[in-house]
C-alpha positions in Angstrom: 0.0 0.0 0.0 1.2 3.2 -0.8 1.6 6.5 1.6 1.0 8.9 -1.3 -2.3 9.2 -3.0 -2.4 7.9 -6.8 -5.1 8.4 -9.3 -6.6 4.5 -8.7 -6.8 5.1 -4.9 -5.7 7.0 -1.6 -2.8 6.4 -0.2 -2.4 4.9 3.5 -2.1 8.8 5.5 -5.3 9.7 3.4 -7.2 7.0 4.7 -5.8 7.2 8.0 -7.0 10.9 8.0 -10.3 9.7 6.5 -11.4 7.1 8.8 -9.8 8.5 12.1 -12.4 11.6 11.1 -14.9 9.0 10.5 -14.8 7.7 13.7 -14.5 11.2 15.8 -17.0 12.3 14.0 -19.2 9.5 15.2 -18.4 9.8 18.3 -18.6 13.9 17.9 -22.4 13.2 16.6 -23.5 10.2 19.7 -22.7 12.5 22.3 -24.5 15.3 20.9 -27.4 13.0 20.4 -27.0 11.4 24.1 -26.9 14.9 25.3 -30.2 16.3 24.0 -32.0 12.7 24.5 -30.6 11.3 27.8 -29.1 14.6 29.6 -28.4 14.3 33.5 -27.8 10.2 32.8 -24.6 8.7 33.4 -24.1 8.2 29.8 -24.2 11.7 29.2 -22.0 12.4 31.5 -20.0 10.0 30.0 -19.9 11.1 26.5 -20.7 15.1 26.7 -17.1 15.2 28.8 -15.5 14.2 25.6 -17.0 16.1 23.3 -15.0 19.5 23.6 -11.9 17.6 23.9 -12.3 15.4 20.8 -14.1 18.2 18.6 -10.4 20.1 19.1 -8.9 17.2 18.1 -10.9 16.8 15.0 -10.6 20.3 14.3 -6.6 19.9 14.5 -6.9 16.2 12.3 -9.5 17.7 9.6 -6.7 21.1 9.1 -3.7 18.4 8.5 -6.2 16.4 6.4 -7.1 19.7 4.3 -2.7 20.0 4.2 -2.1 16.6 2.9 -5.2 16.6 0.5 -3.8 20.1 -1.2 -0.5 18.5 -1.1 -1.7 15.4 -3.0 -4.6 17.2 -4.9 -2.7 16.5 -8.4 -1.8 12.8 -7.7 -5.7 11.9 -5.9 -8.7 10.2 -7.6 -10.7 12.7 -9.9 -13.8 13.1 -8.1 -16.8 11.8 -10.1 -18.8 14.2 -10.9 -18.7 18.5 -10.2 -22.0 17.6 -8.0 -19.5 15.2 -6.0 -16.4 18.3 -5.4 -19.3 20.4 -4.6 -20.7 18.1 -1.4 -16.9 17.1 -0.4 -15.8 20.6 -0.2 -19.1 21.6 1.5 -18.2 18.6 3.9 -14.6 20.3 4.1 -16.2 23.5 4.9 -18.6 22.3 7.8 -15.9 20.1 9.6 -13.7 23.4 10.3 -16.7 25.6 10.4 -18.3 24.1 13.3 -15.5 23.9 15.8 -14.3 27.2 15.0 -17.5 28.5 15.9 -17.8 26.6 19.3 -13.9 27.7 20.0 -15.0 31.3 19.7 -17.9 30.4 21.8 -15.6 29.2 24.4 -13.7 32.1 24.4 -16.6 34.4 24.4 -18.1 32.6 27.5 -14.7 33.4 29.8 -14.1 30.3 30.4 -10.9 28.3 30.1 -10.2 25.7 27.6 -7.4 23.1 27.9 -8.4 20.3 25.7 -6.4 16.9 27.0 -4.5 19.5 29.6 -3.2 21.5 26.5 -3.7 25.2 27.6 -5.8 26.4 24.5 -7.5 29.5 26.1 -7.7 31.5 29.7 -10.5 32.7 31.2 -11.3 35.7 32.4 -13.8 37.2 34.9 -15.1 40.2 32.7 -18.6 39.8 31.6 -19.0 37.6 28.1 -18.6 38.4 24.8 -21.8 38.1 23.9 -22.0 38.5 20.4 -19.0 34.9 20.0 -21.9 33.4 22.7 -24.5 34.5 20.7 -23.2 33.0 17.1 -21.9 29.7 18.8 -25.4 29.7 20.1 -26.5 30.0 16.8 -24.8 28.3 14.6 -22.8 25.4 16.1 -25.7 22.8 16.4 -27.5 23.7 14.0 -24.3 23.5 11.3 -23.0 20.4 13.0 -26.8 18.7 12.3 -26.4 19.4 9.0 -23.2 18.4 8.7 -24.4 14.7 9.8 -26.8 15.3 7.1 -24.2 15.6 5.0 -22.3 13.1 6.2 -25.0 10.3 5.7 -25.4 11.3 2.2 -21.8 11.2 1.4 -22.2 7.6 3.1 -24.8 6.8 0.7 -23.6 8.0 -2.5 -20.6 6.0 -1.4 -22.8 2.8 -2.0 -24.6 3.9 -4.5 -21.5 4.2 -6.5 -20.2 0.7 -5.2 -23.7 -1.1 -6.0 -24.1 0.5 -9.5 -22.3 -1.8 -11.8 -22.1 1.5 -14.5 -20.8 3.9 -11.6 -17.1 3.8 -10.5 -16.7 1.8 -7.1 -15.6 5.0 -5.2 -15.6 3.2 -1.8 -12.9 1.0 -3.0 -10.7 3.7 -3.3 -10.9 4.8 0.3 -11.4 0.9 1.3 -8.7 -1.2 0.7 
């Protein structure tokens, strides 16, 4: 297997990249769900203590996944279709999107944010920034439930493409 993407398939870091946000992002999406379905349970607690620490994480994985796909944008697999770019790129956009909206949220709140005992951010004891409350408020949930929108269809076009004798097996490419 190769470490470099090729125009067949994506190379071993690609897929690492791929299916390490994959699995975050599973995670990132069960807590959320746990949270607004079971809150106050042990589960919640649980799950909803790992969500700010592992949507930083994601956040750092999906920027050095957006380096190494630039890097390896000539020698990857030509997407199939402009439709295809469109809804990968939009997928792009919402994965840095969403936890840059709920680091500014953090911020805006005063309190501190040291994700895995990293210190990211101090607090402070003025009064909130409203306005980076506000838009986290806003915007975070709401993108990040589209995003697992998006996600699911990416999934599905993934087997459409597979079960489709006259489409491309795309999921290969990412699979094995």
């Amino acid at each position: 297997m190769s470490v470099l993407d090729n125009a067949q398939r994506y190379g071993a870091i690609s897929r690492f990249l791929h299916w390490g946000v994959a699995v975050l992002l599973l995670w990132q999406f069960l807590s959320a769900a746990t949270h607004a379905l079971l809150e106050d349970s042990w589960l919640d607690e649980l799950m909803w203590a790992t969500h700010k620490p592992l949507g930083f994480l994601l956040l750092v994985i999906i920027a050095l996944r957006l380096v190494w796909a630039l890097l390896n944008l000539s020698r990857r697999p030509a997407a199939v279709s402009r439709l295809a770019a469109l809804g990968h790129q939009a997928l792009y956009a919402l994965m840095i999107v969403i936890p840059v909206l709920a680091l500014i949220r953090q911020y805006g709140s005063g309190r501190a944010f040291s994700p895995f005992g990293i210190p990211l951010m101090d607090g402070f004891d003025s009064e909130k920034i409203e306005w980076m409350v506000g838009l986290g408020n806003l915007l975070h949930g709401e993108l990040a439930w589209l995003l697992l929108a998006f996600t699911l269809g990416h999934i599905v076009m993934a087997f459409w493409h597979r079960i489709r004798k006259s489409h491309e097996d795309v999921l290969a490419r990412m699979w094995r």
